[in-house]
N, C-alpha and C positions, 0 to 999 in steps of 0.2 A: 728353740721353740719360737714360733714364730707368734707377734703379738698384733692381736684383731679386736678392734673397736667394738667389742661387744665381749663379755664374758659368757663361755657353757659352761653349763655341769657338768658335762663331760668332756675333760681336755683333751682327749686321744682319742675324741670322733671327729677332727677336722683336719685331715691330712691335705699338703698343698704339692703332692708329688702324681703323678700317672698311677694308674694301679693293675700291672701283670704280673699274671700266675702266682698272684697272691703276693706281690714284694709293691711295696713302693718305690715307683723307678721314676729318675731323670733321663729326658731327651739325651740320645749321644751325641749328640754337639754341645750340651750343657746349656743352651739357653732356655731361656725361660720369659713370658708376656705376663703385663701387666693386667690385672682384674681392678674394675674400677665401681665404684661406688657410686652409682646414677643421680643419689641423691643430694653429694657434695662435688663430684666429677674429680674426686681423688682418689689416686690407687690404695689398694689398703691389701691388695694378697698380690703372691704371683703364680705360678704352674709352668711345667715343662712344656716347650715348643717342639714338639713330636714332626717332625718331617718325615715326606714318602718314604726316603730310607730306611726311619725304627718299622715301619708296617710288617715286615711279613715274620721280624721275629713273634710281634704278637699277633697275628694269624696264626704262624704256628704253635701257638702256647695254646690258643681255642681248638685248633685241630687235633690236638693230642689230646686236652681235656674229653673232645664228643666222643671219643673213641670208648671211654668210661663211663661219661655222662648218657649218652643215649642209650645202653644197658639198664639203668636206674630204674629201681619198680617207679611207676607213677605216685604209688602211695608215698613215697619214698620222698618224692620232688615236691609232692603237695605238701606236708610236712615242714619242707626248710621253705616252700611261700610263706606257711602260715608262722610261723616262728621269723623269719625276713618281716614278714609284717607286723609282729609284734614287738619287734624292737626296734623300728621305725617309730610306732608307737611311743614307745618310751624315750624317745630321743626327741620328741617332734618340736619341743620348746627352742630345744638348739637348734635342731634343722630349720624352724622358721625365721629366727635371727639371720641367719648364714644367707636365706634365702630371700628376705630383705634387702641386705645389702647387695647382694649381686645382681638381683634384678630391679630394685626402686621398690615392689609393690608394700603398700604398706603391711603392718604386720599380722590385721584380723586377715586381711585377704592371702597373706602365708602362710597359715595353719587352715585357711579354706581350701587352700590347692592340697595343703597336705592331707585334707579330710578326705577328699575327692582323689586323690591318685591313691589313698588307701585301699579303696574300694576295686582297683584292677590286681591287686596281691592277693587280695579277700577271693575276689572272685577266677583269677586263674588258679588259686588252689586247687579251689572244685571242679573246676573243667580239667584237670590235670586227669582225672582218674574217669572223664567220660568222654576220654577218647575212644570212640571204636571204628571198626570197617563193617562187611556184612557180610554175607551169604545168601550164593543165589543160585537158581536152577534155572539155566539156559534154554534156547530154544531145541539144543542138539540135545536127545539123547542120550542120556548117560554120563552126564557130565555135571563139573560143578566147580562154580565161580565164587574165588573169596576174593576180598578187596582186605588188606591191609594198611594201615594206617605207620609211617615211621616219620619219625624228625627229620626234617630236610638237611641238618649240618650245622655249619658252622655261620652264623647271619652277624647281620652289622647295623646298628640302630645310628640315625643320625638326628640330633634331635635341635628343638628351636632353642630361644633364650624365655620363651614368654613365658612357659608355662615347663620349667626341666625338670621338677618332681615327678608330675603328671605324664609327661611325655616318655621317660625312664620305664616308670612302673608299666605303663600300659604296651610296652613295649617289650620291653625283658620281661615281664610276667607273663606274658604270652610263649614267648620262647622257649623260659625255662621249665612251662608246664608241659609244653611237646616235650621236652628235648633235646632241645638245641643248647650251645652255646653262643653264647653272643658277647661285640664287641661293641661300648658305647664311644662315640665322638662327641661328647657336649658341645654346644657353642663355646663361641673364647670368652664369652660376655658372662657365663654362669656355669664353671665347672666344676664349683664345689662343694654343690649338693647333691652332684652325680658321682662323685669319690664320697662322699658319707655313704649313699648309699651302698657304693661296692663296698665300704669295709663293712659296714652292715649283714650284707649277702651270706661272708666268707664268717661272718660269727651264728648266722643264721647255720652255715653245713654245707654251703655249697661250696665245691671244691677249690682250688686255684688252679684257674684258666676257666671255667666254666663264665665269668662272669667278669672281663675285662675294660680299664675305661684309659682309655688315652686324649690326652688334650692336645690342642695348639692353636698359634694365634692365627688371626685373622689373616695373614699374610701367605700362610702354611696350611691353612683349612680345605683348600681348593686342591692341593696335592695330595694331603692324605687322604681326603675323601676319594677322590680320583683309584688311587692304588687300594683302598681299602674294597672298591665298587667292582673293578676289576683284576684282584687278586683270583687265580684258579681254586683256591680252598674255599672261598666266600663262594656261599651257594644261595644268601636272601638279602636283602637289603629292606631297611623301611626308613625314610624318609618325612619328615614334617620341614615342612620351610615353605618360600617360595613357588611359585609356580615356575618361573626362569629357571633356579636353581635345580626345580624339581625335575626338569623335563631335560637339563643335563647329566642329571644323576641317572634318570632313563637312560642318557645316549651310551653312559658309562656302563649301565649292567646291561644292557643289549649286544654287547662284544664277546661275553660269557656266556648269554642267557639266564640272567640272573633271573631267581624269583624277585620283581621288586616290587613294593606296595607306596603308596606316594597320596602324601594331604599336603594337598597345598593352600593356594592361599582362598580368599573368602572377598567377594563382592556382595554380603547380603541385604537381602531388601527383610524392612519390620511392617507391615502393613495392617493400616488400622483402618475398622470400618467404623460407619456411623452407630451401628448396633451395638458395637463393642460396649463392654465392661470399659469403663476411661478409667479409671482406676487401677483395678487388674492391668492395662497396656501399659499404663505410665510407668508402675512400680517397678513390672516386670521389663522395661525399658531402659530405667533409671542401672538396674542391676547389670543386666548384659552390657550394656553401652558402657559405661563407666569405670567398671573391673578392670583393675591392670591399666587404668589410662586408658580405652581400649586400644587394646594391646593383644587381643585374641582372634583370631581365623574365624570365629563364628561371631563375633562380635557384628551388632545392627551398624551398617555401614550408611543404608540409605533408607527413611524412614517416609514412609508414603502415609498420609493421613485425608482422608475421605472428606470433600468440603464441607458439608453439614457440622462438620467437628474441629474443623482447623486449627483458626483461630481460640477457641476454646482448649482444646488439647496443646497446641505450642505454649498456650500462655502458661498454662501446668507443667507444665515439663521445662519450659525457663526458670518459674518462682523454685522449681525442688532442685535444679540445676547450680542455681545463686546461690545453695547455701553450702554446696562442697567446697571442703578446707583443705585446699592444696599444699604440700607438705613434707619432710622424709617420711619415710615410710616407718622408722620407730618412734616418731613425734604419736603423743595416745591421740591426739586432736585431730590427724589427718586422716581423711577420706579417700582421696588422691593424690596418689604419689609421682615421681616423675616417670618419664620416658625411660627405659631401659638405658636408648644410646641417643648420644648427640646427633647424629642423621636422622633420625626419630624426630626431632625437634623442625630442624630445615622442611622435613618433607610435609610436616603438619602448617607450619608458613606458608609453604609455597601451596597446598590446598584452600589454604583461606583466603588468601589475595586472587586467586585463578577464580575463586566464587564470588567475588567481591566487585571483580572485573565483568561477571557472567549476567550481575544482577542480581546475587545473596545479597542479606542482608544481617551482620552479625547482631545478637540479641543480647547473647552472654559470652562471656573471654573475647577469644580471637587474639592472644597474645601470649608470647613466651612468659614465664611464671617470673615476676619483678619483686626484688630484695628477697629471692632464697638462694643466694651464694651464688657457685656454678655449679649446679645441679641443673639435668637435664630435663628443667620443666616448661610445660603448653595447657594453657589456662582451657578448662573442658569449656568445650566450643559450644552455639547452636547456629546454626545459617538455618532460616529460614527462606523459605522462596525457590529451594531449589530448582536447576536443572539439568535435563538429560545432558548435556553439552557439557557439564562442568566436568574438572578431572576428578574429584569425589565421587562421581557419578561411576566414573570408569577403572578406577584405578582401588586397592586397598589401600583407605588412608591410615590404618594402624595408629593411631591417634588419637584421642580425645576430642574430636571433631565430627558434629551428627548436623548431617542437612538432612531439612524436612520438605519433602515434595508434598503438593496438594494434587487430589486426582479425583473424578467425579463417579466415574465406574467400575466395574471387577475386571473389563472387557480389557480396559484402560492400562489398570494397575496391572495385571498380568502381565500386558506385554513388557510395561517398563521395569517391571521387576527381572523377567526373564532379558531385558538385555542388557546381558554381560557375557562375557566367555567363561565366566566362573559360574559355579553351583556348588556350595558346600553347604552351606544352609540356608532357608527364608522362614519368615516367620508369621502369622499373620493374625488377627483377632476379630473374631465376629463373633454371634451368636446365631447365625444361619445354619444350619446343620447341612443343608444341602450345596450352600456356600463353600462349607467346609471341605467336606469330599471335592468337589470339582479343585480347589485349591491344591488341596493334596495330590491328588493327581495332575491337574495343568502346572503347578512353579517346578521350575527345571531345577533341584537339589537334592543333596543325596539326605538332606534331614529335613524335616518340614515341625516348626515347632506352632503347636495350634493352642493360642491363647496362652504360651508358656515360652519365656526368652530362654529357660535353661531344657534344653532335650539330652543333653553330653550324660552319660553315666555306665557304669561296667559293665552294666545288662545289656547297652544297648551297643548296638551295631555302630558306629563311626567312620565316617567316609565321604566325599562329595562324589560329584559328576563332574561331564565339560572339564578347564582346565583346573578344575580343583583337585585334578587328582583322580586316582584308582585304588582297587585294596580297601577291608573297611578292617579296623579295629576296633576291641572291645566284644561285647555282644554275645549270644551260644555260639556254638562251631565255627559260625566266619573267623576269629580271632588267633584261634588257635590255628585252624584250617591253614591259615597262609607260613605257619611252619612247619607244615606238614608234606610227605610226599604219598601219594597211596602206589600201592603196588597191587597190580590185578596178577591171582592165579589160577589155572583152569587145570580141574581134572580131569579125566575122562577114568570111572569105573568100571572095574570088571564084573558081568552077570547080568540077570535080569530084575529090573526093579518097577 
């Protein structure tokens, strides 16, 4: 048994092996990567190094599973979500340990993702039994049009480090409510709250093969994803990562014609007016920005603040900034935890100095985290002064690093907001109501959060525009929708009607 710097209640919910057609399996080369602890940068688990070669056994363990699974009454599937979810539930203490360590985040914000990725098991239960197609009467004659609705097959989730509870659930919850079976490839950074959850699944009811997770390291990631994308049995792909990444995984299922869905990454603008609630903006700023180190795709990347309020708003947003306690993430005192990975760290440097060189001006940190071991830490940033020139400006700093632009108009902030090549979310605060709508409609993103940093939830649709991507998840029908295939039938009746 393997021994983990944390103790569960449950010892037989944390397996450190692949998990096909219900066995716990090693890579057949036998190796295995190291999982690392963000917080001290020592390894403390390992997991099989799965290369293109194991792939199509486990494609065919899902292949053979949908052949069964796609049968399945809908009540049937909803059932083992809602029970899948409930013993997620009962497990969440340990899952949030586990999920600490592999990724940094401290431990309230561990059981906050778990709260939150609850809510996509909750709700594709229900969508599981309101799938339908329709009926319709043509312009010809005598005739008559149904639209059926089936599982597209056999799909492949590829998901990030930042957020793998979250990213799992809203994913294979969708899948398994159609129909489908699906294959997860966690990152190599966090794969072992995506094997809790499989053995979870398979105690919830759902079969072996229906619900398969293979890992591998960093070295090996790029070829099974590759053979995974363009396997003939693989008929959907969804993707969270990268924009780069993302838009290779397209070239990959463009060979098949893969259905694929892709979030990528996030350049967003927070915009504050002089009307605003300063309060309301700040709080709701402090949240988004901060969470994860920001370490999330929707996370306030560049924060535009109206000159009437500038100086007044940054000085509030440094004094609440100054009292986050950076920290491991099972420390009770920490607010801020580190960076997932070590390149995390470099790439948040090298934005600060490129601002610094631009004409920012650093307020608060600006500095890798001093006397906490070697743990992967970057002191939460502010540069004030920003501009469009800087690579913060242009670039996702995924970081704990927020420049603050100052702008004098709407006319102004719009355009600097909308340029980026990315759209996945903006945010904006006013009290104009007419302000409002024009906003909604002129910022180029697929989520527009209005006077609120958090818009992400299972009701809601999830998706950008530009290069953040295509495919929305979450949400009614969109969600399910993209595992789905519809099939049009026409009859033509005998008589007169």
């Amino acid at each position: 048994m393997a021994h983990f710097p944390f103790k569960m209640a449950d010892v037989e919910l944390l397996k450190t092996e692949a998990y096909v057609q219900g066995t716990w399996t090693a890579a057949s080369s036998g190796k295995r990567f190291d999982i690392e602890d963000p917080g001290t940068g020592k390894v403390f688990a390992s997991c099989p190094d799965f290369s293109a070669s194991d792939v199509d056994a486990v494609v065919e363990s899902s292949s053979r599973a949908f052949e069964e699974f796609r049968k399945e009454n809908p009540r049937s599937r909803a059932q083992k979500l809602l029970e899948w979810d409930r013993l997620i539930r009962e497990s969440k203490d340990d899952i949030a340990q586990v999920l600490t360590y592999e990724s940094g985040k401290p431990l309230a914000e561990a059981h906050g993702e778990i709260e939150y990725a609850l809510g996509f098991t909750w709700w594709f239960a229900g969508e599981a039994e309101r799938i339908r197609g329709n009926l319709s009467i043509p312009s010809q004659p005598n005739r008559r049009v149904v639209v059926t609705k089936q599982p597209i097959g056999v799909c492949v989730a590829l998901v990030p480090w930042n957020f793998p509870i979250a990213m799992i659930l809203r994913k294979v919850g969708a899948a398994l409510a159609a129909g489908c079976t699906i294959i997860a490839k966690p990152s190599p950074e966090t794969p072992l709250t995506c094997l809790i959850l499989a053995n979870l699944a398979v105690k919830a009811g759902f079969a072996p093969g229906v619900f398969n997770v293979i890992t591998s390291s960093m070295d090996n990631t790029p070829e099974v994803a590759e053979r995974l994308c363009k396997h003939p049995l693989v008929k959907k792909v969804s993707f969270t990562g990268s924009t780069t990444i993302g838009s290779l995984i397209a070239k990959h299922c463009a060979e098949g014609l893969k259905k694929v869905s892709l979030e990528l990454g996030g350049n967003c603008p927070f915009i504050v007016f002089d009307d605003c609630n300063q309060e309301q903006a700040c709080e709701e700023l402090l949240k988004l920005k901060w969470r994860h180190a920001g370490q999330a795709c929707v996370t306030a990347n560049r924060v535009y603040v109206q000159s009437g309020i500038y100086e007044e708003f940054v000085a509030t947003l440094a004094k609440r900034t100054s009292i986050l306690k950076l920290g491991h993430g099972m420390s009770s005192d920490t607010t801020i935890g580190p960076l997932t990975t070590k390149r995390g760290v470099s790439k948040a440097q090298k934005h600060v100095e490129d601002a610094i060189e631009k004409g920012g001006k650093v307020i608060v940190g600006g500095k890798s985290g001093k006397g906490l071991g070697d743990g992967f830490f970057f002191e939460p940033t502010i540069i004030r002064d920003a501009k469009q020139s800087m690579l913060i400006s242009q670039e996702e700093t995924f970081a704990p690093v927020l420049a603050v632009y100052r702008f004098d108009s709407e006319a102004e902030v719009v355009k600097n907001a909308n340029d980026t090549s990315m759209g996945l979310a903006s945010y904006f605060f006013t009290k104009n109501i007419d302000r409002a709508w024009r906003l909604l409609e002129n910022l180029e993103a697929g989520m527009i959060g209005m006077n609120t940093g958090n818009s992400s939830a299972a009701e809601s649709p999830f998706g950008g525009m530009k290069l953040s991507g295509y495919g929305k998840e979450s949400g009614k029908d969109v969600a399910v929708e993209e595992y789905l295939v519809s099939k049009t039938g026409t009859m033509t009746l005998e008589g007169h009607y």
